[in-house]
LUMZAVO-143295 format. One record per residue (C-alpha): y, x negated, z; residue number from 1; residue in one letter. Coordinates in steps of 0.2 Angstrom, whole numbers, plus 5000, padded with zeros to 4 digits. Each point is the difference from the previous one (the first is absolute). Layout:
N
> yy	xx	zz	seq	type
> Y	X	Z	NUM	A .
...
This chain:
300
> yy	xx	zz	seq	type
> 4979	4919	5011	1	X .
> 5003	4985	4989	2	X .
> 5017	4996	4992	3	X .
> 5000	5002	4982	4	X .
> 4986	4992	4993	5	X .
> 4998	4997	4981	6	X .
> 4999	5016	4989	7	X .
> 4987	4999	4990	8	X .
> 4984	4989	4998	9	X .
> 4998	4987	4986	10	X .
> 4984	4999	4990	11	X .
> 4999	4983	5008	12	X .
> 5003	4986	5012	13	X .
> 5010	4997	5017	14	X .
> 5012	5014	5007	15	X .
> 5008	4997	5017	16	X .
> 5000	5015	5013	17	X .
> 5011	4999	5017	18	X .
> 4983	4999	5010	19	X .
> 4989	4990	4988	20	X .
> 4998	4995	4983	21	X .
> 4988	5006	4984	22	X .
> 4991	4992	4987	23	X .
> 4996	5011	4989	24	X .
> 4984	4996	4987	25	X .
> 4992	5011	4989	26	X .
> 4987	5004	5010	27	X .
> 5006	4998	5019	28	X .
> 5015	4999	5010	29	X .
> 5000	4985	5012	30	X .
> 5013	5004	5014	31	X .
> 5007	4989	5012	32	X .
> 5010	5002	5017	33	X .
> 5012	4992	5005	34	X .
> 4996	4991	5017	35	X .
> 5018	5002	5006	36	X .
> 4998	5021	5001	37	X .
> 4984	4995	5011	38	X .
> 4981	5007	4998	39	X .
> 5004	5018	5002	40	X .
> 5005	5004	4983	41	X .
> 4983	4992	4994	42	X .
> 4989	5008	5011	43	X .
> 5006	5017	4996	44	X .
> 4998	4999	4984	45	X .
> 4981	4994	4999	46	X .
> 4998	5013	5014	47	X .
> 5006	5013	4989	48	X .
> 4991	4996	4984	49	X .
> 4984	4999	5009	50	X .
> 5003	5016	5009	51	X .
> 5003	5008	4984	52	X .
> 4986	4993	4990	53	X .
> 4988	5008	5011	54	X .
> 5011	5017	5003	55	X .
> 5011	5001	4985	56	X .
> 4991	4990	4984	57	X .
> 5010	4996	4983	58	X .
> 5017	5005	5009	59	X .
> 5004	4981	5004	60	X .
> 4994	4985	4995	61	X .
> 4984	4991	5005	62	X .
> 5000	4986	5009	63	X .
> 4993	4987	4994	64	X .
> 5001	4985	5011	65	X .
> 5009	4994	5015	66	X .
> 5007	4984	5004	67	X .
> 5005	4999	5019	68	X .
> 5000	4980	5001	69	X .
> 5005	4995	5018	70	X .
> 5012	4986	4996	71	X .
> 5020	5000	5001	72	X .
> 5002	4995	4982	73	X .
> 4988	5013	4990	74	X .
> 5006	5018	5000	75	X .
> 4989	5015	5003	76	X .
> 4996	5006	4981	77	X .
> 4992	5017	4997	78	X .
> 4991	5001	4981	79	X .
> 4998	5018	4994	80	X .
> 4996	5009	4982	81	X .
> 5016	5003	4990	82	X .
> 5001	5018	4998	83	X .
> 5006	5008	4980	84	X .
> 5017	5008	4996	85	X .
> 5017	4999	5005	86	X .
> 5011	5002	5016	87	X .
> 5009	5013	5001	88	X .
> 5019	4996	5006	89	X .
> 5010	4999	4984	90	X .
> 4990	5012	4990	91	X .
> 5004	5018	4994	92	X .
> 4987	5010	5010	93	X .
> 4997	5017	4994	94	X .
> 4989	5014	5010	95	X .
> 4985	4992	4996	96	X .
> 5004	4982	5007	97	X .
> 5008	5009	5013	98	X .
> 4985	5011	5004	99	X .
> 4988	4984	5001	100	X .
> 5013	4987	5011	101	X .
> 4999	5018	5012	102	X .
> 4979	4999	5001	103	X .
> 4998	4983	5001	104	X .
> 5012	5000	5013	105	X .
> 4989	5014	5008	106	X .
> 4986	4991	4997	107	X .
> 5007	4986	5013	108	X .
> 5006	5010	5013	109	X .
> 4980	5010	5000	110	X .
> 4992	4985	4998	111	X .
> 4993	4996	5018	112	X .
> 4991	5009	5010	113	X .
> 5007	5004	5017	114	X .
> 4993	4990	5012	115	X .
> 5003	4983	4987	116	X .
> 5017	5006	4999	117	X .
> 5003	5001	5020	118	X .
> 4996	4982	5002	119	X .
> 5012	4996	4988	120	X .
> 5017	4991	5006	121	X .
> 5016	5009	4993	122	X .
> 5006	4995	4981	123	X .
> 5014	4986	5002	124	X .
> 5017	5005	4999	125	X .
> 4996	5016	5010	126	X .
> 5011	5014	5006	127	X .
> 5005	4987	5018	128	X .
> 5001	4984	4989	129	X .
> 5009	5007	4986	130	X .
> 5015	5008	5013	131	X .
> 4999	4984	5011	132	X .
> 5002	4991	4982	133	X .
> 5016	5008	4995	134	X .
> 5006	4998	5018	135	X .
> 4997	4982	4999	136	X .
> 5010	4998	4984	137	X .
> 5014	5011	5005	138	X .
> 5003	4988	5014	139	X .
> 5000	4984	4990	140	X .
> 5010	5007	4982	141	X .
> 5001	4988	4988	142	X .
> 5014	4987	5003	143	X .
> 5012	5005	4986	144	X .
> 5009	5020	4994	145	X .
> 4990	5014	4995	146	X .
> 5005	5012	4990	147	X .
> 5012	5014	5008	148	X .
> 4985	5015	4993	149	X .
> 4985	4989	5007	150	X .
> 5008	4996	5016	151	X .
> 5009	5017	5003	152	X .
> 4977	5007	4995	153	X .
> 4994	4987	5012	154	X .
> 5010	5006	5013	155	X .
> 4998	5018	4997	156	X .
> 4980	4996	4999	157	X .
> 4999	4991	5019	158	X .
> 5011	5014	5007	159	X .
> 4985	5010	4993	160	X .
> 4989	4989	5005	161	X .
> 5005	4999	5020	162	X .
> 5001	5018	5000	163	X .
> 4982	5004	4992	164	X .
> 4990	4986	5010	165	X .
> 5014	4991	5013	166	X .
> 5000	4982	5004	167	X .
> 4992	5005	5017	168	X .
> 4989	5017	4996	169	X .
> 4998	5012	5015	170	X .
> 4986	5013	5001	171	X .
> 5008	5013	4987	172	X .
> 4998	4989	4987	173	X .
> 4991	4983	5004	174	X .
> 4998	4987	4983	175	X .
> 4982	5002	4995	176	X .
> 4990	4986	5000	177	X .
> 4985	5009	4992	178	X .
> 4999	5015	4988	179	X .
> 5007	5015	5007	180	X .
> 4987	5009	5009	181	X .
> 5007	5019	4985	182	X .
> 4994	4990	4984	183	X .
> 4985	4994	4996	184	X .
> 4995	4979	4997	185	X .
> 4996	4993	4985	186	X .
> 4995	4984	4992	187	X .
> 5018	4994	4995	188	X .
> 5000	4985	4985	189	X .
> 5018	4997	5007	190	X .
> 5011	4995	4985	191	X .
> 5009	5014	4989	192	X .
> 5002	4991	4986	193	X .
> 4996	5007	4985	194	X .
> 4994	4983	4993	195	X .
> 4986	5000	5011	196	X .
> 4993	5015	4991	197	X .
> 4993	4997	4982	198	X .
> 4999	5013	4986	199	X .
> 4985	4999	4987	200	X .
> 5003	5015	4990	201	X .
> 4988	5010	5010	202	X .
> 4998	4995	5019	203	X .
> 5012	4991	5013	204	X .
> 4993	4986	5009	205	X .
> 5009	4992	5016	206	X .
> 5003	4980	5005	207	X .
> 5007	4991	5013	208	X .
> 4994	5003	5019	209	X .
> 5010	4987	5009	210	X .
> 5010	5011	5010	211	X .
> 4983	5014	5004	212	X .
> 4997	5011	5012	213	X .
> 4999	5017	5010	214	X .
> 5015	5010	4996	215	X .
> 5005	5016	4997	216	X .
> 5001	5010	4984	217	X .
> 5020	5002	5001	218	X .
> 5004	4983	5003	219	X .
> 4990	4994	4986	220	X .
> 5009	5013	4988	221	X .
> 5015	4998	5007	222	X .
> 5000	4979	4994	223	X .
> 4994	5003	4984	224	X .
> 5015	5013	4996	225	X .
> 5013	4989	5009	226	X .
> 4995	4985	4994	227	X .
> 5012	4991	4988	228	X .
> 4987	5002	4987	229	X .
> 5003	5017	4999	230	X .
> 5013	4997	4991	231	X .
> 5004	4983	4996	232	X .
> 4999	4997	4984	233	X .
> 4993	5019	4995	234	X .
> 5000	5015	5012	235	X .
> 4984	5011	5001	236	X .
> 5000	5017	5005	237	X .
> 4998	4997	5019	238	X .
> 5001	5019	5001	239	X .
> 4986	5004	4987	240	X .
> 4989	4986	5010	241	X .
> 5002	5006	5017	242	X .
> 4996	5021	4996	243	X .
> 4982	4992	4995	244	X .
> 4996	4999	5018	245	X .
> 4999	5014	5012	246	X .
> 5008	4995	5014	247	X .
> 4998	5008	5018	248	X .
> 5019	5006	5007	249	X .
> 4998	4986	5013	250	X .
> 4998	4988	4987	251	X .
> 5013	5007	4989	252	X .
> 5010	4999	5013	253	X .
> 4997	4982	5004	254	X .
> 5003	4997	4980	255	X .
> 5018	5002	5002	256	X .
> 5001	4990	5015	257	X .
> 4990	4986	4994	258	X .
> 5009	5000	4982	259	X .
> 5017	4999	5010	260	X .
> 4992	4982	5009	261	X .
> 4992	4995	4985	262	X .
> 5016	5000	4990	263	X .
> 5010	4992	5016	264	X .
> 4989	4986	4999	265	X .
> 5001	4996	4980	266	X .
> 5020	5002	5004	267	X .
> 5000	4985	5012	268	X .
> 4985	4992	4987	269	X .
> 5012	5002	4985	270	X .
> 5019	4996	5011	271	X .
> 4991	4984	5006	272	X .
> 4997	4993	4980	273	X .
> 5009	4985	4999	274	X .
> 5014	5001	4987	275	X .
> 4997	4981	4995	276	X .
> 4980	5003	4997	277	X .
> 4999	5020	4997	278	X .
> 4985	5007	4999	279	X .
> 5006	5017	4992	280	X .
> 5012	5006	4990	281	X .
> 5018	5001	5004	282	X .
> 5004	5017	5007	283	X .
> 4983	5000	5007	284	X .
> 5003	5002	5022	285	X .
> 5015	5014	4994	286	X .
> 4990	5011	4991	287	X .
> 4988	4997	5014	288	X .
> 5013	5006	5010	289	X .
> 5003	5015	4991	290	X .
> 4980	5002	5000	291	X .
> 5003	5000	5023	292	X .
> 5014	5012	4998	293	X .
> 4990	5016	4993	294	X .
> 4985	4995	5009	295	X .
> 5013	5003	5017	296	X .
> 5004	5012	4993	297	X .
> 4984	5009	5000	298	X .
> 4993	4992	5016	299	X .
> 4997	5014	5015	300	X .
C-alpha cells in the first residue's frame, strides 16, 4: 500500500515512486528499487510479471530484461514493455471504464492456477501487517497536534480495532496470518491505486507488482475503494465498481471488515503528512477521517 504516489504518467522521462523510481521511454519502462526498501519489492515484481506472462498474456507488461547486479552501489533494475493508455485515478470513469478496471481486476485474481498460487507468500501489507502497522503508528504519533476530527477517528478506529482483532487474540477470534480458511485465495497485485491501472479506450491493462502475492478477493477490493485514490482528486463510483463482482457472503462480509482497516490505515497515512513538506492537499487526513467514521459505522 504505497503513500500517494504521482497521479498520472508523463509521456516521458524520470518519475520517483516511494519504492523505486521510473524512466519512462517510448518503448519501455526501466524501473529502479530502491536498495533501502530491500530486495523484496523487486523480486515480487519480476515474479509476478513472469507468472503472468505465462498465465495471464497482454494484462501486464513483458519483461524485458533484468539487471540483479551483486554490488552495493547498482540498484536491482527491472526493464519491461511500456504498456498504451492512461491511468485511471483522476479520470471521469463511466460504466464502460468501470466495467474493464472490474475484469482486469478479475483477470488477476484468476490468473494462477491453484497449486502456483499455494506456493505463493502472502501480498505485502496483508491483513496481520497492515493491523500490526497501524498499531505501530498509534504508538509513536507524530510529535506535534492533530486535528480534534482525526484524533477523536483515530481513536474511535483502534477502539474498533482491539475489539475486532485484540492486541492478544484468544481462540474466538485469533488475527489471521493467512487467508481465512470461508473465502477463497487469489493472486493479489497488492496496490489499489487507480494509477496502476491504464485505460486505452477499450481494455484495462495492470502495472506495478512490488507489493504481490496470495490474497484474498475482499482485501484486494477492499484497498482499491478505500484507497485515497478513490477520491483524491476525482471520486469514482466505488459502489458501481464493486456490484461488478459477485461476491460470496463470507466475502461480503469480510468487505466491510477490511474497508473499515483499509481506511484506518490511510487515516494514520494521511495525519502523519508533514505540514512543512505535504504531500496532499490541506483538508486531506480530515476528510479521511470522515471517510473512517461511516465505514464504523457500517462495520459488524
Amino acid at each position: 500500500m504505497n503513500a500517494d504516489p504521482p497521479p498520472s504518467r508523463p509521456p516521458s522521462g524520470a518519475v520517483p515512486w516511494h519504492t523505486h523510481d521510473v524512466v519512462l521511454h517510448p518503448d519501455r519502462v526501466v524501473k529502479r528499487f530502491r536498495r533501502s526498501e530491500g530486495r523484496d519489492p523487486f523480486v515480487r515484481e519480476r515474479r509476478a510479471l513472469v507468472l503472468l506472462a505465462r498465465h495471464a498474456p497482454d494484462l501486464a507488461p513483458v519483461l524485458l530484461d533484468v539487471r540483479d547486479p551483486t554490488g552495493a552501489a547498482a540498484p536491482p533494475t527491472l526493464v519491461t514493455s511500456r504498456l498504451p493508455g492512461d491511468c485511471l485515478r483522476g479520470k471521469p470513469l463511466g460504466p464502460r471504464q468501470l466495467t474493464a478496471w472490474a475484469r482486469a481486476v478479475q483477470a488477476v485474481h484468476s490468473a494462477l492456477p491453484p497449486a502456483e498460487l499455494a506456493r505463493l507468500p502472502l501480498r505485502r501489507g496483508h491483513q496481520r501487517d497492515a493491523v500490526a502497522r497501524v498499531r505501530a503508528w498509534c504508538a509513536t504519533p507524530p510529535d506535534r497536534p492533530l486535528a480534534p476530527a482525526v484524533r477523536r477517528a483515530l481513536r474511535a478506529g483502534t477502539n474498533w480495532l482491539d475489539r475486532v482483532w485484540p492486541d492478544a487474540p484468544d481462540a474466538d477470534r485469533p488475527l489471521p496470518a493467512e487467508v481465512p480458511a470461508d473465502v477463497p485465495a487469489v493472486f493479489g497485485a497488492g496496490d489499489g491505486n487507480a494509477a496502476n491501472y491504464l485505460w486505452d479506450g477499450r481494455r484495462v491493462r495492470v502495472v506495478d507488482f512490488e507489493e504481490s502475492g496470495r490474497s484474498d478477493r475482499a482485501y484486494e477490493l477492499a484497498e482499491i475503494v478505500e484507497h485515497v485514490a478513490a477520491w483524491l482528486p476525482r471520486p469514482f463510483d466505488t459502489a458501481a465498481f464493486l456490484d461488478r463482482f459477485a461476491l460470496t457472503p463470507a466475502e461480503s462480509a469480510r468487505l466491510r471488515e477490511c474497508r473499515t482497516l483499509h481506511a484506518l490505515v490511510w487515516l494514520c497515512l494521511l495525519a502523519a503528512d508533514d505540514p512543512a513538506r505535504p504531500r496532499n492537499p490541506p483538508g486531506t487526513a480530515e476528510r479521511q477521517a470522515r471517510r473512517l467514521w461511516r465505514r464504523l459505522d457500517d462495520a459488524p
